[in-house]
N, CA, C and O of each residue as an XYZ file, in Angstrom:
208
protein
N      95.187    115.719     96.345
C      96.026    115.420     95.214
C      96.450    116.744     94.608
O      95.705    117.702     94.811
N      97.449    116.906     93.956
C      98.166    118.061     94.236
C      98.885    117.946     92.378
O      99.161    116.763     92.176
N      99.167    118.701     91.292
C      99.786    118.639     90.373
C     100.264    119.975     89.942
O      99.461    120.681     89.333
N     101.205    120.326     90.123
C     101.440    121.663     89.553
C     100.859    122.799     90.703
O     100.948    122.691     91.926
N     100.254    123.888     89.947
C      99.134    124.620     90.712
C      97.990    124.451     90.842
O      97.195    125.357     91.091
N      97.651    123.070     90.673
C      96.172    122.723     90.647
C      96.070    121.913     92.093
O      97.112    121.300     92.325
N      95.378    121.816     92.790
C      94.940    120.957     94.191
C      93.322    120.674     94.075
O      92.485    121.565     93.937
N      93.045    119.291     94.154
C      92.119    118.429     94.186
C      91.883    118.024     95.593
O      92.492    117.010     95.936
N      91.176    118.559     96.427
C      90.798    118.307     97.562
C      89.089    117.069     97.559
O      87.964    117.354     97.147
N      89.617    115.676     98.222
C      88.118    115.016     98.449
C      87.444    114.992     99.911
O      88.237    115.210    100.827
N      86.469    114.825    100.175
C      86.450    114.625    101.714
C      85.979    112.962    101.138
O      85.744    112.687     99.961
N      85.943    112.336    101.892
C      85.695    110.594    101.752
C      85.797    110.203    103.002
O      86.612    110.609    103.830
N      84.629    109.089    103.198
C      84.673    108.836    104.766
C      82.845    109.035    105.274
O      81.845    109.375    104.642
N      83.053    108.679    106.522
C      81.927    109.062    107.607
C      82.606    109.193    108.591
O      83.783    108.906    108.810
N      81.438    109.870    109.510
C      81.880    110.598    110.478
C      82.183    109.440    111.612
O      82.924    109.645    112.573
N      81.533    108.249    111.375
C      81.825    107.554    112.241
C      82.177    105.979    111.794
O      82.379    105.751    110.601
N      82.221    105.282    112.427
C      82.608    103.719    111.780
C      80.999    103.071    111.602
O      80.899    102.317    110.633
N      80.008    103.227    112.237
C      79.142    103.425    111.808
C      78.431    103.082    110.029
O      77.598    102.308    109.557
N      79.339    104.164    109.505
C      78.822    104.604    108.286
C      77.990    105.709    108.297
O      77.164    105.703    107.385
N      77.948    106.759    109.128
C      76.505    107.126    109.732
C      77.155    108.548    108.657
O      77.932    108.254    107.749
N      76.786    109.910    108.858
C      77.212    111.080    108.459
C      77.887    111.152    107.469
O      78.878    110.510    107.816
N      78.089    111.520    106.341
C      79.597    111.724    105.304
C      80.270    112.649    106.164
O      79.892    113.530    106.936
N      81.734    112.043    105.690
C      82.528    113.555    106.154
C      82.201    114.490    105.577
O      81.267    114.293    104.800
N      82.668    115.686    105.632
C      82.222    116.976    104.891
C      83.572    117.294    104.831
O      84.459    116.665    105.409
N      83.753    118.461    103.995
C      85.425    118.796    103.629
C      86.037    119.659    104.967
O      87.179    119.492    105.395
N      85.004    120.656    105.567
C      85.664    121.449    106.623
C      85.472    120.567    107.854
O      85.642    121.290    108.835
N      85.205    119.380    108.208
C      85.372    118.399    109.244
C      86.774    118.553    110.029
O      87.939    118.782    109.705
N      86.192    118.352    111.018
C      87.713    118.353    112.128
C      87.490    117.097    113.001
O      86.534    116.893    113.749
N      88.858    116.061    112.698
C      89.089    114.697    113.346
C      90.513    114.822    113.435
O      91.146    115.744    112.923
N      91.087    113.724    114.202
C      91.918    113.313    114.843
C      92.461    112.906    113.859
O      91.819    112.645    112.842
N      94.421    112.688    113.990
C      94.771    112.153    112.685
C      95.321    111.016    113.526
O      95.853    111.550    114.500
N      95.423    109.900    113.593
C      96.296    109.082    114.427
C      96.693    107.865    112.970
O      96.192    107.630    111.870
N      98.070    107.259    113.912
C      98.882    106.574    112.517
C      99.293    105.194    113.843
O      99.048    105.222    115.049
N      99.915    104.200    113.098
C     100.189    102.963    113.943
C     101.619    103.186    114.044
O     102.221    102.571    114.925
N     102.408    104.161    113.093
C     103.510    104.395    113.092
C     103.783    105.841    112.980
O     102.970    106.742    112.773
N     105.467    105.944    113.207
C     105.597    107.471    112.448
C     105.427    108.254    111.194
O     105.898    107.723    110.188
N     104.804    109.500    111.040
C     104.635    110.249    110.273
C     105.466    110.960    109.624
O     106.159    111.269    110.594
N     105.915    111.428    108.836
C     106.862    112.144    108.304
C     106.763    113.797    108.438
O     105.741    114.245    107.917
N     107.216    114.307    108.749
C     107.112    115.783    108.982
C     106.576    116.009    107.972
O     105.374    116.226    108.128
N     107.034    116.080    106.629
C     106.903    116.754    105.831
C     105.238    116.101    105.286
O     104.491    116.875    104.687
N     105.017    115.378    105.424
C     103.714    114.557    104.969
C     102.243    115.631    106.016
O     101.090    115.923    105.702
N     103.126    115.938    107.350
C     101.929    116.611    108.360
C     101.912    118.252    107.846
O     100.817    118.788    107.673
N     102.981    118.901    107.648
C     103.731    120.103    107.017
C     102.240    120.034    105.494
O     101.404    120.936    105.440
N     102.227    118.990    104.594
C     101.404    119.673    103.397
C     100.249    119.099    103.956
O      99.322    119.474    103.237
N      99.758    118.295    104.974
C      98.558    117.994    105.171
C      98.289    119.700    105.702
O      97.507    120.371    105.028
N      98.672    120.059    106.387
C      98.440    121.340    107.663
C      98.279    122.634    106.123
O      97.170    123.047    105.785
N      98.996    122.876    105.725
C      99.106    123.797    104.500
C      97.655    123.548    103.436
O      96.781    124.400    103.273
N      97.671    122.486    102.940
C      96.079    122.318    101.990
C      94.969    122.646    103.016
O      94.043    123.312    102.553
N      94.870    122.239    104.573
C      93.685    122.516    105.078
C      94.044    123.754    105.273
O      92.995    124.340    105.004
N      94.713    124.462    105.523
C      94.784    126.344    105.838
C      94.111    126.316    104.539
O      92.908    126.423    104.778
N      94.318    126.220    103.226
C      93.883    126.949    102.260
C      92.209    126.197    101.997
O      91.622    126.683    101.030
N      91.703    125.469    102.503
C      90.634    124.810    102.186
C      89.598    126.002    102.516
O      88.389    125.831    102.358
């Protein structure tokens, strides 16, 4: 979540379906969608994790 110059980063989730592990914030997964993505939506996802 993003306002101004402020960025609110959560990790939320487990690592698996499970329930097993929390995600952790520097986690690395797969992003998959049922549809198309918007460039610009992958563009600030890719940009907040560089700065994480």
């Amino acid at each position: 979540m993003a306002r101004g110059d402020q960025v609110e980063v959560a990790a939320v989730g487990a690592h698996d379906a499970g329930g097993g592990a929390p995600m952790a914030r520097d986690s690395i997964f797969r992003v998959a969608s049922m549809g198309p993505v918007p460039a610009p939506v992958i563009r600030e996802f890719w940009r907040y994790a560089a700065d994480a």
